[in-house]
Structures are given as structure tokens and as C-alpha cells.
C-alpha positions in Angstrom: -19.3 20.3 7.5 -16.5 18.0 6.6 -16.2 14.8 7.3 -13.6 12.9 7.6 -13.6 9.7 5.8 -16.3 8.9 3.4 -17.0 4.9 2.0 -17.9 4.9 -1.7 -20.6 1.5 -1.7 -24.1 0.6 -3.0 -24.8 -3.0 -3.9 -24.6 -2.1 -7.6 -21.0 -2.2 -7.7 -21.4 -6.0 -7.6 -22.9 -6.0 -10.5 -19.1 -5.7 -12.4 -19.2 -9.5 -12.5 -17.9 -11.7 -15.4 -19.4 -14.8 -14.7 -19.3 -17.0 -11.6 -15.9 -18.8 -12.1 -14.1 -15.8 -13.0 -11.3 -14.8 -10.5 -12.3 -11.4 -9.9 -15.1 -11.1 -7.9 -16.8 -8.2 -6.9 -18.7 -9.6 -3.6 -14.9 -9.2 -1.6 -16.3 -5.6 -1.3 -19.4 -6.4 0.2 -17.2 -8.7 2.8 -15.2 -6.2 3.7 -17.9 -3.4 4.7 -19.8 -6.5 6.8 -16.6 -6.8 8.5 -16.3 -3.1 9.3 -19.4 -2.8 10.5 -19.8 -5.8 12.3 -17.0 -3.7 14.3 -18.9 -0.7 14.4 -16.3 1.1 12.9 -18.5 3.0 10.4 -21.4 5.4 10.1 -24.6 5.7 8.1 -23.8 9.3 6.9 -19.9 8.2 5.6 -21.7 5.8 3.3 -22.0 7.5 0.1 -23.3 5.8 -3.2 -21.4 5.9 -6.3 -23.0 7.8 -9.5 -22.3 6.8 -13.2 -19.2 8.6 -15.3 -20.7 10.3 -17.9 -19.3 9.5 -21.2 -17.4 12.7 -21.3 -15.6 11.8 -18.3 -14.4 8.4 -19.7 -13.4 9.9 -22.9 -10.8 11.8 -20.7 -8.4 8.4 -21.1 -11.2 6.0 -23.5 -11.5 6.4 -26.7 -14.9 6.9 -28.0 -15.0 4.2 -30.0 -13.8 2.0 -27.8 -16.8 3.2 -25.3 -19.6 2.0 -28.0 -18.0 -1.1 -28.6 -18.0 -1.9 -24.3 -21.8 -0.8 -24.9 -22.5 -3.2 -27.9 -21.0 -5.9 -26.0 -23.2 -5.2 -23.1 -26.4 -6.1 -24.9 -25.0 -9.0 -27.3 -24.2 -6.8 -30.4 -20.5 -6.6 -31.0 -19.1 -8.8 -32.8 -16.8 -11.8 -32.2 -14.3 -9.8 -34.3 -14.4 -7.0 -33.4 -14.5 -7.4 -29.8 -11.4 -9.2 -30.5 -9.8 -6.1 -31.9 -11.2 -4.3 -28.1 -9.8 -7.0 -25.9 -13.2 -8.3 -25.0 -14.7 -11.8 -24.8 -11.3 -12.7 -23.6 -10.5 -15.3 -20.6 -9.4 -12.7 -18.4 -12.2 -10.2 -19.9 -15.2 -12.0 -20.6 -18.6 -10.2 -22.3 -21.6 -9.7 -19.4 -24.4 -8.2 -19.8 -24.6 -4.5 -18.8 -20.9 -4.5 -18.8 -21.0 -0.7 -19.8 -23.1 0.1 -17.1 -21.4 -1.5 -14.6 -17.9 -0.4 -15.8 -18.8 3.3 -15.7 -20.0 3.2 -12.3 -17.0 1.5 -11.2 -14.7 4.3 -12.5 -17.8 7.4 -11.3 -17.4 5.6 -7.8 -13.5 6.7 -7.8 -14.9 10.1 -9.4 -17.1 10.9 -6.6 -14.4 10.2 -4.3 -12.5 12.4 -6.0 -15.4 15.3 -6.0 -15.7 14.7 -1.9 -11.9 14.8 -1.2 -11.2 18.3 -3.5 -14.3 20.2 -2.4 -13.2 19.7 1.1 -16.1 17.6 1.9 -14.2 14.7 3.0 -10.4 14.4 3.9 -10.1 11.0 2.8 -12.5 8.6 0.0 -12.4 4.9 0.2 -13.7 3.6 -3.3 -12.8 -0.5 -3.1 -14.9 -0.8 -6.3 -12.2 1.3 -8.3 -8.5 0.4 -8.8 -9.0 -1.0 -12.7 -5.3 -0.6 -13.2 -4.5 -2.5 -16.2 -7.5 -0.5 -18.7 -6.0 1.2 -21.8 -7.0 4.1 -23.8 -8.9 1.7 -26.3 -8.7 -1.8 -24.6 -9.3 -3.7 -22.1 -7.3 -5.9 -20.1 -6.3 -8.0 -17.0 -10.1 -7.7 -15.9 -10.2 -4.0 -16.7 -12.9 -2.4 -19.1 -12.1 0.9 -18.1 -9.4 2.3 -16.0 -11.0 4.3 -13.2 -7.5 5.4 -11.9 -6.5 7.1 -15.4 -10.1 8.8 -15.5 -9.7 10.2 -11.9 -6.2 11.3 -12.1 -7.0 13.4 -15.8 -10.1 14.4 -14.3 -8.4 15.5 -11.2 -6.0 17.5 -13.5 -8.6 19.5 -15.4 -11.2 20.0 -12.6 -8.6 20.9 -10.1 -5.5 21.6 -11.3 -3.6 19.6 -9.2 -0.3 17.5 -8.8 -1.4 13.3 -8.3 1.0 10.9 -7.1 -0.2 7.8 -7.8 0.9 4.9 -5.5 0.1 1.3 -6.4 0.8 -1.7 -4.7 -1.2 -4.1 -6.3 1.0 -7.2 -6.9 0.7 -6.6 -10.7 2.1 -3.7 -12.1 0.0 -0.7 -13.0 0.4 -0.5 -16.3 -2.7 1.3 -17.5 -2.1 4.1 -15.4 2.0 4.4 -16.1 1.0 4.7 -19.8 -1.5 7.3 -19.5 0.9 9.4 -18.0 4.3 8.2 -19.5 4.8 11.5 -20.6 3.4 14.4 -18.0 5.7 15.7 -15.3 2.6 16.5 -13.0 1.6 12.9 -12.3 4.0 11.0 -10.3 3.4 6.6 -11.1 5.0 4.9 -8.2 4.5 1.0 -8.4 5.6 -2.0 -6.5 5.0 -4.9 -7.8 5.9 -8.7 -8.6 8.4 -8.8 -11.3 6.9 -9.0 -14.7 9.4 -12.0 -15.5 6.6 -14.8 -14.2 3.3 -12.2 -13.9 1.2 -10.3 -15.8 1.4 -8.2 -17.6 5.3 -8.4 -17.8 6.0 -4.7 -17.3 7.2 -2.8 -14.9 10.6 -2.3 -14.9 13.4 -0.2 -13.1 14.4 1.7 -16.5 10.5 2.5 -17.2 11.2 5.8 -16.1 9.0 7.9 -18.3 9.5 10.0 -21.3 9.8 13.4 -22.7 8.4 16.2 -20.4 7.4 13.1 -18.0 11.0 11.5 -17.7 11.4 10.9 -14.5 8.2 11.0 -13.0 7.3 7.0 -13.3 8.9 4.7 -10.4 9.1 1.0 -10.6 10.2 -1.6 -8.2 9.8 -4.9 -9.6 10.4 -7.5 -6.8 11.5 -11.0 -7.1 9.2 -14.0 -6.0 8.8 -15.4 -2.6 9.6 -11.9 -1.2 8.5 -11.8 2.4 7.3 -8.7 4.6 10.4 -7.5 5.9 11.9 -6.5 2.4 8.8 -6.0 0.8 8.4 -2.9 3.4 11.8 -1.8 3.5 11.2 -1.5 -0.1 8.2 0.7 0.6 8.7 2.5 3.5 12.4 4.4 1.4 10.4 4.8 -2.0 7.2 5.8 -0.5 8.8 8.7 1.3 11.7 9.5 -1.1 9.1 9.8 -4.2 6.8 11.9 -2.0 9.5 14.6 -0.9 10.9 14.7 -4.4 7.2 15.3 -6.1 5.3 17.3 -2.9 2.0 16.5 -4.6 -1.0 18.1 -4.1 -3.3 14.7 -3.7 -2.1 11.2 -3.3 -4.4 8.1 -5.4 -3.2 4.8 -3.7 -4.8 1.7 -5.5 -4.6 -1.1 -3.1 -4.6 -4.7 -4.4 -4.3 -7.2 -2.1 -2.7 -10.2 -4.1 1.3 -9.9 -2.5 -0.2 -11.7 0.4 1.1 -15.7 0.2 -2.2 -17.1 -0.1 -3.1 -15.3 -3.5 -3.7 -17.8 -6.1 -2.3 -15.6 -8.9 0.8 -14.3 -7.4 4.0 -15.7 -5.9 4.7 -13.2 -3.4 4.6 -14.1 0.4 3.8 -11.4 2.1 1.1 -11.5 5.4 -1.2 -9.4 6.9 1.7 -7.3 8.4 2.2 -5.3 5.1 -1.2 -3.9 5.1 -1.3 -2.8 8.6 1.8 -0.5 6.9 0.7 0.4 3.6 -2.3 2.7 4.5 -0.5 4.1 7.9 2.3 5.4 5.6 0.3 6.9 3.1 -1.7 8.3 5.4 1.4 9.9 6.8 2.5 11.3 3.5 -0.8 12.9 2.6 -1.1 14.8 5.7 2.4 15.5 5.2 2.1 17.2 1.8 -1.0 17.1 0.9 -3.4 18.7 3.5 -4.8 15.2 4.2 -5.9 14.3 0.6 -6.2 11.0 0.4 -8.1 9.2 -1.9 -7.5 5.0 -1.8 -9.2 2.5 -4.3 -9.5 -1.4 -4.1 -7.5 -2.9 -7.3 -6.5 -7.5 -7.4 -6.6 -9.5 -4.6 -8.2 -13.2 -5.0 -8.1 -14.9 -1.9 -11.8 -13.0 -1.6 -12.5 -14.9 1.8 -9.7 -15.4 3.8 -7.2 -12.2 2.7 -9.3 -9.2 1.2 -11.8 -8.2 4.0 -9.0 -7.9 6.2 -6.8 -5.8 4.3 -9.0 -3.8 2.7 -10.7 -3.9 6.4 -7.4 -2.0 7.2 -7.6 1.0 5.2 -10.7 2.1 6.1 -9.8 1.7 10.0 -6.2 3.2 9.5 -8.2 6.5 7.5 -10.6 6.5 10.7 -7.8 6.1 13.4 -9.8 3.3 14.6 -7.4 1.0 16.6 -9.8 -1.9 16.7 -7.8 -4.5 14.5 -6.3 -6.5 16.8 -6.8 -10.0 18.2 -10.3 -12.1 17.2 -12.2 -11.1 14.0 -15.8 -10.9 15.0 -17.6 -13.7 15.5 -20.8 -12.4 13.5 -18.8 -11.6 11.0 -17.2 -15.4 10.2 -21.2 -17.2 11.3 -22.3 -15.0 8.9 -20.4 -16.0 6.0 -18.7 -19.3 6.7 -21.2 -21.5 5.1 -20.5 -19.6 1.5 -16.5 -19.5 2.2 -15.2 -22.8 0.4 -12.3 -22.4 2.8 -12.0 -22.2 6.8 -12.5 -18.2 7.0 -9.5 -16.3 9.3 -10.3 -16.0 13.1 -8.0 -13.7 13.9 -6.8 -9.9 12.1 -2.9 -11.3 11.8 -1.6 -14.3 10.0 0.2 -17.5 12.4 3.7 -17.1 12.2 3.9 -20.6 10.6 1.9 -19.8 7.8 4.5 -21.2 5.4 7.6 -23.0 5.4 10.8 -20.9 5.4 12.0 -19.3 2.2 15.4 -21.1 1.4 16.3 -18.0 -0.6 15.1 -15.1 1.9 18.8 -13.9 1.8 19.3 -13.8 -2.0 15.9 -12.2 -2.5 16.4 -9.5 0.3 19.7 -8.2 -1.4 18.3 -8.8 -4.8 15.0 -6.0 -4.1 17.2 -4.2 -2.2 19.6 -3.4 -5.7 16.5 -2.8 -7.7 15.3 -0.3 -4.8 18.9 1.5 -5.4 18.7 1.7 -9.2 14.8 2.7 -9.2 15.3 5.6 -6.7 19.1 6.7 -8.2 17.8 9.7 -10.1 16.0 11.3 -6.7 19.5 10.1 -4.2 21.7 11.2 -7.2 20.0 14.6 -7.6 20.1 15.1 -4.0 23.8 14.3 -3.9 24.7 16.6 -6.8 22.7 19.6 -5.3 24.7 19.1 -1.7 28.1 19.8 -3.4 
């Protein structure tokens, strides 16, 4: 029997942790489930534990040797050189112990959502331990060891035999993912991002467009800083449809970061909670649109762990469930529960106060600035369209 929406989760997946005052921290997932069933939103039977990828599976994207060096660093035997040469033992990728082990079940978490949504088990997957955007073919980067997105989308391909549109709205670009695909007309890379000219990892842009066979099939819209809600979702609302009707995939990936929203401490976006009430509604749309439902939705950034990421990522997993209740008050067992670790007042409400932060002097400016970059990253689609109505 199918079910509807599954929840990839054990407690493992916490175990992808750097060190303690790394940025990226894994226990936002564990936050966000708490919240969601503190609501009652969720059953036993859609819980559904990750399994390992196999090394097979990660040499769809990794490069074997860069698999055995992640493994030597995991028990304290690469070398400061040569993990150099890897990307490891870096500020943004530090050495941990186990750090193979809990890589590869990271990216087998976004696998087995994978498996569930394409066997027709499940209609929709919710893997908040994936969205590793940033991971190249033999290196790691921007808190990536390996990219989970890459893996599922190849593995997708051969398994499957299927068109993937790739959505990502992570505040950083997905660069990881673009690459690995830069080139193959049956993967569609849609991102929305910060601009790269103040952000990691500085790429991005409206003329990445693809190449060869795959020209044409990667979508950037790098948007200025300080852009608020309104243009941010104009800006996704046209691209999100346009790029869907032009591709008609066969299964949309959405990767999910949750570090536009103004309190991110890496970013310098100012979006609210109003943008993730919209992102998973209209991709939910488009996958029941074109895709029979096929949804598959991983986590990705987002560093305000306490008082932004539960509720966002809350969000998705309510929107895939048509549950309605995300309105008013957060639960009050939820915010007892974890005040006393939260170094910050935690949220009492699912919406941010309109006064959140002062006025943007240059909302106007920044509006029509996006709004030009939406026109010149979506010209090929409204250019063919044109041509083909003459």
C-alpha cells in the first residue's frame, strides 16, 4: 500500500557533526521532527530509517579515491597533506571521527527516499539530513563531504531512467550539483540564490547556462542582498513554473536550505517565514502537475538552528501531508522542551512580527534589479516560446 509521505530520520544522522562550534549542525533535524510531532502531525509507520550508500553508489559522482581518503581521515590516517589536496581538515570542513560513515549515510538517507518515491511506495520523501549541495566529484566543500543530491539524481538516472529537475533554494548556490550535470540535457539545475558577489561560493550566475548536450538545461537567479519576500517569490513563483513546463520532468529533487531568511548569520538576504509557507506549496503543485506526485525534498544550509530551521523545514513536511496546522502559537511543549539549550529566546509563533527589521532603504532598487536578472535567466524558455508562436 502506498503511503503518502514518508520522513527519512534515525538519530544517527546526527552523528555528521564537525565539532561543537561548527555552524552546521546536524541537531536542527532532530528540532524540527520534535516540533512536528509535538503537533501530531506525523505517524510511526512514515518514519523510515536511512541505510548506508554503498560505495558503488557514491562512485556514481565520487571518485574512488577521493572515498578512501574521507575514510582515512575518519580514523586519523590521512595526512595533513593530502587531506589538503581533498579539501578536508579545512575551517568549513573539519576531520571527525567516522566522517565516512556518517557522510554515506547522509547521502543513502536521500537514496532511500529516492527508492520509496520510484517504486511507488511513497508519493513524496522528506530526507532533511541530505541537501550536501556544494560536494564535488573529488572534494569536499562548504560543509559537504559528499554530495547526496549528485548521487540521487545519477542514481535516479540509471535505476530509473528518468528526467530530474532539481530545484534549490538554498541561499548559496548549488554548485556541486550544476557541475555534475553541466553537460546532460536530462537533468534540469534550477537555483536561486544570493549573488555570489559577497557569498560563497561565488557562482551562480545568469550566463551559467550549461554546456554541450546540456546547454540550456542549468537556471540561475542570483539575487542581490537585502532582498525581501515579495521579490524573492515573484522571482520563484515565474521560474519555478516556467522551468517546469519547459522540462516536464519525470521527478522533481528540491533541496531546501533555509539561510534567505533575515536572521541567518551567513547570509544577507531578508526574507521571513512567508517564503517557506510558498516554496514547498509550489513544488508540490508542480510535481503533481508533471510528475505523478514525485516529490522528493532534502534539508541543505540554514543556521539560525533554533529560532528559523524547525519551522521551515516544519513546513515542508506539513505542506507534503496537507496538514493545515501551521498557524498561530508554536506548541508550548515544543519551546519548554528546548528553551533551556536555545542561546536565544526560541519563536512563539509559526510567522515572523511584521517589524522584524527596519525598512530596506533600497527595496525599490533591489526589486527591479532581481527582476532584470529573472528576465535574462528565463530569455531562452520566453524567447523560444515567442519564436515558436510566429
Amino acid at each position: 500500500m502506498m503511503k503518502d509521505s514518508v520522513f527519512i530520520y534515525s538519530e544517527d544522522l546526527l552523528s555528521y557533526k564537525f565539532n561543537t562550534n561548527h555552524p552546521f549542525n546536524q541537531i536542527r533535524i532532530k528540532l524540527t521532527l520534535d516540533l512536528i510531532q509535538d503537533l501530531q502531525a506525523i505517524r510511526d509507520d512514515q518514519l523510515i530509517p536511512p541505510r548506508p550508500a554503498s560505495d558503488d553508489e557514491l562512485q556514481l559522482i565520487h571518485d574512488p579515491r577521493y572515498i578512501h581518503a574521507v575514510k582515512l581521515a575518519g580514523i586519523g590516517q590521512l595526512s595533513a597533506e593530502q587531506a589538503d589536496n581533498y579539501g578536508l581538515g579545512t575551517e568549513d570542513v573539519p576531520i571527525f571521527q567516522n566522517m565516512h560513515e556518517a557522510s554515506s549515510l547522509l547521502v543513502g538517507g536521500t537514496l532511500t527516499a529516492v527508492d520509496l518515491v520510484m517504486s511507488g511506495k511513497a508519493r513524496h520523501a522528506l530526507h532533511l539530513g541530505g541537501g550536501l549541495h556544494h560536494g564535488f566529484r573529488g572534494k569536499a566543500s562548504g560543509f559537504c563531504v559528499y554530495n547526496d543530491s549528485s548521487v540521487a539524481i545519477k542514481y535516479i538516472q540509471e535505476k530509473y531512467k528518468a528526467r530530474v529537475l532539481y530545484i534549490d533554494t538554498d541561499a548559496h548556490h548549488g554548485d556541486g550539483v550544476q557541475w555534475s550535470f553541466y553537460d546532460d540535457p536530462n537533468v534540469c539545475t534550477l537555483s536561486i540564490h544570493e549573488t555570489g558577489r559577497y557569498l560563497f561560493p561565488g557562482t551562480g550566475n545568469v550566463n551559467e547556462r550549461g554546456q554541450g548536450k546540456g546547454y540550456g538545461y542549468s537556471f540561475n537567479i542570483p539575487l542581490d542582498a537585502f532582498t525581501e519576500d515579495e521579490s524573492w517569490l515573484d522571482v520563484y513563483r515565474a521560474s519555478i513554473r516556467e522551468v517546469a513546463e519547459f522540462f516536464k520532468p519525470d521527478v522533481i529533487l528540491t533541496q531546501n536550505g533555509a539561510d534567505s531568511h533575515f536572521h541567518d548569520p551567513l547570509t544577507h538576504l531578508s526574507a521571513t517565514m512567508n517564503i517557506y509557507r510558498e516554496i514547498p506549496k509550489l513544488a508540490h503543485e508542480i510535481a503533481h502537475q508533471y510528475c505523478d506526485g514525485k516529490w522528493i525534498a532534502v534539508g541543505g544550509g540554514g543556521y539560525d538552528i533554533w529560532r528559523v530551521v524547525p519551522r521551515a523545514w516544519a513546513l515542508i513536511w506539513l505542506e507534503m501531508t496537507e496538514n493545515s496546522n501551521c498557524y498561530g502559537s508554536l506548541p508550548s511543549g515544543w519551546i519548554n522542551r528546548w528553551k533551556d539549550q536555545a542561546p536565544i529566546p526560541l519563536p512563539v509563533k509559526w510567522d515572523d512580527p511584521e517589524d522584524m527589521y527596519k525598512p530596506i532603504p533600497r527595496k525599490l532598487e533591489i526589486t527591479e534589479k532581481n527582476k532584470q536578472t529573472l528576465e535574462k535567466a528565463l530569455y531562452p524558455i520566453r524567447n523560444q516560446n515567442k519564436t515558436e508562436s510566429i
